[in-house]
N, C-alpha and C positions, 0 to 999 in steps of 0.2 A: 943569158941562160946557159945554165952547164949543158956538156953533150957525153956526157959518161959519170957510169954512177959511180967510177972513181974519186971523180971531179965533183959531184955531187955532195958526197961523204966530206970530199976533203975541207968544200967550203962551207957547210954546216957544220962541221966542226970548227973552221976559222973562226965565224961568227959566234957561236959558240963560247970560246974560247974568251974574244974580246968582251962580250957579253957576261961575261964571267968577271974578268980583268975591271972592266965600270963599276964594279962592285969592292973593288980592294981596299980596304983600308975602312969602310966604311961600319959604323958601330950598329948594333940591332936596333936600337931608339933612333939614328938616320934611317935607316928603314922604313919606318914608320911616321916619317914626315911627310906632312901634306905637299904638293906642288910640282911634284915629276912630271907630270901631265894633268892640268886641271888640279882636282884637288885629291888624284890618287898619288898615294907612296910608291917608295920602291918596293914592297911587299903587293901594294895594288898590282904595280905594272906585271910582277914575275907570275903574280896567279892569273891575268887576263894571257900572260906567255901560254901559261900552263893549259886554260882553257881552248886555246886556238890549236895548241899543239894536241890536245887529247880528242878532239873534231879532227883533225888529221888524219891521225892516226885512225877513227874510226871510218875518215871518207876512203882511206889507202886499203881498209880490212874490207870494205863492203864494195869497191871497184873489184877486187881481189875475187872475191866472189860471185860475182858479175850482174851485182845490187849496183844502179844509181846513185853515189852518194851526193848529199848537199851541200854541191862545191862552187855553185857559180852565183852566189848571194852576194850582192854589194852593195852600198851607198847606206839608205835607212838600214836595210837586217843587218848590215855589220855594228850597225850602233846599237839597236834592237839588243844583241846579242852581247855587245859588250856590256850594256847595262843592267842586262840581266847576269849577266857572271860575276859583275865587280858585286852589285845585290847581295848574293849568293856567297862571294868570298869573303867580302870585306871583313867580315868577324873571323875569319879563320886564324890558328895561330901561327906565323911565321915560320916556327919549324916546318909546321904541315903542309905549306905554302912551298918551302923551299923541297922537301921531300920529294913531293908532288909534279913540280916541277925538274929534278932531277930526271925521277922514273919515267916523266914522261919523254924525255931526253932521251933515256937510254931505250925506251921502247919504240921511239921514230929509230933509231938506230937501226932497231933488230929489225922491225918492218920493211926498212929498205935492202938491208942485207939480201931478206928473200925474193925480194922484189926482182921480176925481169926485167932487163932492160929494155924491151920492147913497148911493155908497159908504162915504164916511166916517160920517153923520147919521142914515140911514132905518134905522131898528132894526130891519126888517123883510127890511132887503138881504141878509143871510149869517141864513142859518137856525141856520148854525153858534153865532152870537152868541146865539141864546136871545132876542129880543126887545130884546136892546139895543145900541145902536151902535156901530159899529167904532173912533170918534173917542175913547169909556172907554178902552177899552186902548191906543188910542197914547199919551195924556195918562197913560195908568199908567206908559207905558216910557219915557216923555219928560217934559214941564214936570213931570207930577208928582209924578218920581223926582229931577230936577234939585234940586228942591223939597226934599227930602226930604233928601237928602245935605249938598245946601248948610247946610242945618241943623244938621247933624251934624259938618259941619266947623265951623262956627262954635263951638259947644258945645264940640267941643276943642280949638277956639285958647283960649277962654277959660278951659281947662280948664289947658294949657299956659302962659297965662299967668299964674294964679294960685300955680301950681308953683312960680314962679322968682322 
């Protein structure tokens, strides 16, 4: 876990970056292919990116605010949720997909920018959190889902390529 929102930035950005890089080369009809994960594409996986990042973003606005947000849901609701978003996305077009995902990149950015640091680190800050820091959960919906995917694309380009 990072201990400064220097450190933080930097390796959301890394992630990022590489998460970017899984994507090189690859044509808009690759895109579009089933088996990234299950039988989402790489446009599935960037819009479930996109969905967890814009819950971030809005768990990060309403802590901010000194609203509870809905950060400590896991096992069934994370699946719950994800099949309700891929539902919801799955018809979207690519472009709007990737847009969307950008923005929302750029607007965890801004968020953390104004972010204190007290806020993100002292486990002690959001009672909500149970004792542990708010900066776990951003690094679960950012670098280290970026992480996470990125890998999974990887996996099946190699996967793809061995196909052919």
């Amino acid at each position: 876990m990072t201990e400064t929102k220097a450190e933080l930035m930097a390796v959301i950005q890394k992630e990022w970056d590489d998460l970017q890089s899984s994507l090189d080369g690859l044509t808009e009809e690759q895109m579009h292919l089933p088996g990234v994960i299950g039988d989402w594409s790489i446009k599935d996986v960037l819009a479930h990116i996109t969905a967890w990042q814009a819950r971030l973003i809005t768990s990060m606005f309403r802590a901010e605010k000194g609203l509870t947000p809905d950060t400590t849901e896991s096992g069934p609701a994370v699946d719950r949720f994800n099949q309700q978003w891929y539902i919801e996305m799955k018809d979207r077009p690519f472009e709007q997909v990737w847009d969307d995902l950008d923005a929302s990149y750029h607007q965890l950015l801004k968020r953390l920018e104004v972010s204190h640091a007290d806020a993100l680190f002292d486990p002690k800050h959001y009672r909500w959190m149970k004792g542990k820091p708010f900066v776990g959960y951003i690094e679960g919906d950012s670098s280290e889902h970026y992480a996470e995917h990125a890998a999974h694309i990887r996996e099946w380009r190699k996967r793809l390529a061995n196909e052919q």
